[in-house]
C-alpha positions as CSV (number, residue, x, y, z in Angstrom):
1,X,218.7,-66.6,-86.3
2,X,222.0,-67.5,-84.2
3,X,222.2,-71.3,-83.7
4,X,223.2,-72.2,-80.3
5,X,225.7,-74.8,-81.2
6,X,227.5,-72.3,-83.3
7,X,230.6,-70.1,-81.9
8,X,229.8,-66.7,-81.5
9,X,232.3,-64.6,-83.8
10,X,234.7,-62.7,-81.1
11,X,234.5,-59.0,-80.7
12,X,237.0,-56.9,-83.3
13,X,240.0,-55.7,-80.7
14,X,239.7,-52.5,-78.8
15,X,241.0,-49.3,-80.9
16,X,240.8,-51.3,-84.3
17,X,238.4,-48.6,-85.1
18,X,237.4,-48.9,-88.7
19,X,239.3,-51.8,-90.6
20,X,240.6,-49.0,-93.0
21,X,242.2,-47.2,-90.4
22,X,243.4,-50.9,-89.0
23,X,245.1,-50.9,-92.5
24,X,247.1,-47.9,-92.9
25,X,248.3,-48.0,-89.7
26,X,252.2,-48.1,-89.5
27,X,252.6,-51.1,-87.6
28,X,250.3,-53.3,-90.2
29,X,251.6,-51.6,-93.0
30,X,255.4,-52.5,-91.7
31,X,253.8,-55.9,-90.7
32,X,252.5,-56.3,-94.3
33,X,255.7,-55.4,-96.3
34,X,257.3,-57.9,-93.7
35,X,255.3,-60.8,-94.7
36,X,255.8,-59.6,-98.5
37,X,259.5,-60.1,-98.4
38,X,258.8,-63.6,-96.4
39,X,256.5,-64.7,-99.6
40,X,259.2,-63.1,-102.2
41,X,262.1,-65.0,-100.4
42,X,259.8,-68.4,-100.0
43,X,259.0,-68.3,-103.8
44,X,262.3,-67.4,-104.8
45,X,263.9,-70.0,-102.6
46,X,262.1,-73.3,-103.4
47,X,261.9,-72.5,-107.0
48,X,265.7,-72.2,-107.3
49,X,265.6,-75.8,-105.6
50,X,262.9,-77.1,-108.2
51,X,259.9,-76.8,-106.7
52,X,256.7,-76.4,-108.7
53,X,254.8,-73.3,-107.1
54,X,250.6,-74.5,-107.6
55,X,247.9,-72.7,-106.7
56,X,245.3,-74.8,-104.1
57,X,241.9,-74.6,-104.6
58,X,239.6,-73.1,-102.3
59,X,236.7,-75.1,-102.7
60,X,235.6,-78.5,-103.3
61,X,233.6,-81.5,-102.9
62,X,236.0,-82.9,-100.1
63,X,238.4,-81.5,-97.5
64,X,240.6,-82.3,-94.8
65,X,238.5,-82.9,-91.3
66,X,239.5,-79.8,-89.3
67,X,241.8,-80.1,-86.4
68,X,241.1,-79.7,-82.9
69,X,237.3,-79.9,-83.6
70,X,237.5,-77.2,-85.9
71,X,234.0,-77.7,-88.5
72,X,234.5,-77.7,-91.9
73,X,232.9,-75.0,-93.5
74,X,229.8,-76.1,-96.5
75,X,228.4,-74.2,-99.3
76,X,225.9,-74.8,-101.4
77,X,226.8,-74.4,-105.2
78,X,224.4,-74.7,-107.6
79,X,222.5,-77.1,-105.5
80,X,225.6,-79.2,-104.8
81,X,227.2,-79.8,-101.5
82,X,230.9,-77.9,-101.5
83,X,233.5,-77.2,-98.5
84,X,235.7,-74.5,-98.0
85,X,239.5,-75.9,-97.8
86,X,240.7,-76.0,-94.1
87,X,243.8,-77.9,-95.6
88,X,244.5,-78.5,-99.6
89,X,247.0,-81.5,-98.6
90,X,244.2,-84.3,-100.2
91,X,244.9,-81.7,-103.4
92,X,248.6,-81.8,-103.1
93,X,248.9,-85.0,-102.8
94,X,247.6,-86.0,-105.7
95,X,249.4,-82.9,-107.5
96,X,252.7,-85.1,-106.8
97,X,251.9,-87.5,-109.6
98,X,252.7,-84.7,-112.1
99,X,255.0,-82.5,-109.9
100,X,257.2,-84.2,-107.8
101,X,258.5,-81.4,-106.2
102,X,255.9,-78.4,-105.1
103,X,254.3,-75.9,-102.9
104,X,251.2,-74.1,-102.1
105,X,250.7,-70.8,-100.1
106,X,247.6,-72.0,-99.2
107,X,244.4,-70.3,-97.8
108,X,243.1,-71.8,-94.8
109,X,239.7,-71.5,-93.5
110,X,238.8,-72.8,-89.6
111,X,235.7,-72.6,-88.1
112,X,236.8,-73.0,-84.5
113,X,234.4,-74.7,-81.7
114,X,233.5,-71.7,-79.5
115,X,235.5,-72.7,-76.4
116,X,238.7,-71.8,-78.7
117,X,237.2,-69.2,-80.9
118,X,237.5,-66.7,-78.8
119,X,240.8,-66.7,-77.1
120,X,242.5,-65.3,-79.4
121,X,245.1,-67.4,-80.2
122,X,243.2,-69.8,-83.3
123,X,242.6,-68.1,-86.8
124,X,239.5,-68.0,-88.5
125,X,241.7,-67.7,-91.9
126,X,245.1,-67.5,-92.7
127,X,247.7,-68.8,-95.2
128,X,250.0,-71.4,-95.1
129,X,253.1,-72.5,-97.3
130,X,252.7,-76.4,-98.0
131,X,255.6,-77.9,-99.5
132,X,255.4,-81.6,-100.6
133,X,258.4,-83.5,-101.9
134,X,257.7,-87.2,-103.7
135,X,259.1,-90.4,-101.9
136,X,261.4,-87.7,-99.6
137,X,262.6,-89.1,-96.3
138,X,262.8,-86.9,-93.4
139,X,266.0,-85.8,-93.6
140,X,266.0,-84.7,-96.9
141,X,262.2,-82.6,-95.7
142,X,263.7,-81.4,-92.7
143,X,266.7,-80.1,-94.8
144,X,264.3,-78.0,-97.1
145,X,262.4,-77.1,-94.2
146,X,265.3,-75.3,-92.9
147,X,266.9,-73.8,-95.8
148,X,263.9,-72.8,-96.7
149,X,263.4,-71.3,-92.7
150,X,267.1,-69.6,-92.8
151,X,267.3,-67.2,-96.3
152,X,263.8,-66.4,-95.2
153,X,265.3,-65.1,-92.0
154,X,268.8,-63.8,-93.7
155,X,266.9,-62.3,-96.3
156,X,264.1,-60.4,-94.6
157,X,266.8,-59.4,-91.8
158,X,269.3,-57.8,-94.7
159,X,266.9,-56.4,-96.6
160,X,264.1,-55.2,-94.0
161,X,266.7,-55.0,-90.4
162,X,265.2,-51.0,-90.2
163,X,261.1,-52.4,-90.7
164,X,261.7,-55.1,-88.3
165,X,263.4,-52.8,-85.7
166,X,260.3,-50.1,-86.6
167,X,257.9,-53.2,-85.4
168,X,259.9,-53.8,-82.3
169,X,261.9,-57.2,-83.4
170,X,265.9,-56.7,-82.4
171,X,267.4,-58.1,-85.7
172,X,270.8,-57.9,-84.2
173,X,268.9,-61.5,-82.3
174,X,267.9,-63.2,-85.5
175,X,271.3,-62.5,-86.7
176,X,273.1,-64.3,-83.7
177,X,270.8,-67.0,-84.2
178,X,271.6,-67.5,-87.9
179,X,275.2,-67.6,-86.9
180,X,274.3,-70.6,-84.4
């Protein structure tokens, strides 16, 4: 029985057809080695800088409160109350005690009010890199935050320029822009 106060799950896109055929075709595979190379490059990066790489949980007694009126998402385990993580940063912050420098690629689960569930633009999952950094000001975040961003972008532009041209990006842009 559909409860009236819950968002109605949008309609899979025109021409998906069946999610296998979603999966092999060429522009999600290219879009999937793509985001490969991002997580390769992201993992490489911040561990040369001495970041801890953790791996969030997806479940627990507590949760961030969604944003934008996004629920949280229970479950019952074993006849106790659980929530899916819409955010681990309660989890990370506490991780900082023993690592004072890490990151997650987090999972992310949102269940979206249904004025904003269906327009396409708000995730019902997706993943996330968190990085944390103990008693860091923000210049010192922002300057990880954009190393980090630029050998992501000089990476995946030297070593996939012919898969991001193949999903319509013109790499000869992103390199301008890492020139300034």
């Amino acid at each position: 029985m559909h409860d009236d106060n819950e968002p109605t799950p949008p309609e899979p896109s025109p021409g998906w057809g069946s999610l296998g055929e979603h999966l092999t075709t060429p522009t999600t595979r290219w879009a999937m080695i793509v985001q490969q190379e991002v997580l390769s490059v992201v993992r490489e990066h911040l561990r040369s800088k001495g970041f801890q790489e953790l791996l969030p949980p997806l479940t627990g007694p507590v949760t961030d409160p969604g944003g934008r009126g996004a629920r949280q998402l229970d479950i019952d385990f074993y006849g106790h109350p659980y929530k899916l993580m819409t955010r681990s940063i309660l989890y990370k912050q506490v991780s900082l005690r023993a690592f004072p420098r890490l990151f997650y690629i987090a999972p992310n689960f949102r269940m979206e009010p249904s004025e904003t569930a269906t327009t396409g633009r708000h995730l019902f999952e997706f993943h996330q890199i968190d990085v944390e950094i103990a008693d860091a000001g923000r210049e010192e975040a922002m300057a990880v935050a954009e190393g980090l961003l630029v050998e992501v972008v000089r990476q995946v532009l030297d070593r996939l320029s012919d898969t991001l041209g193949e999903l319509g990006r013109k790499p000869d842009f992103f390199g301008k822009l890492l020139e300034g």
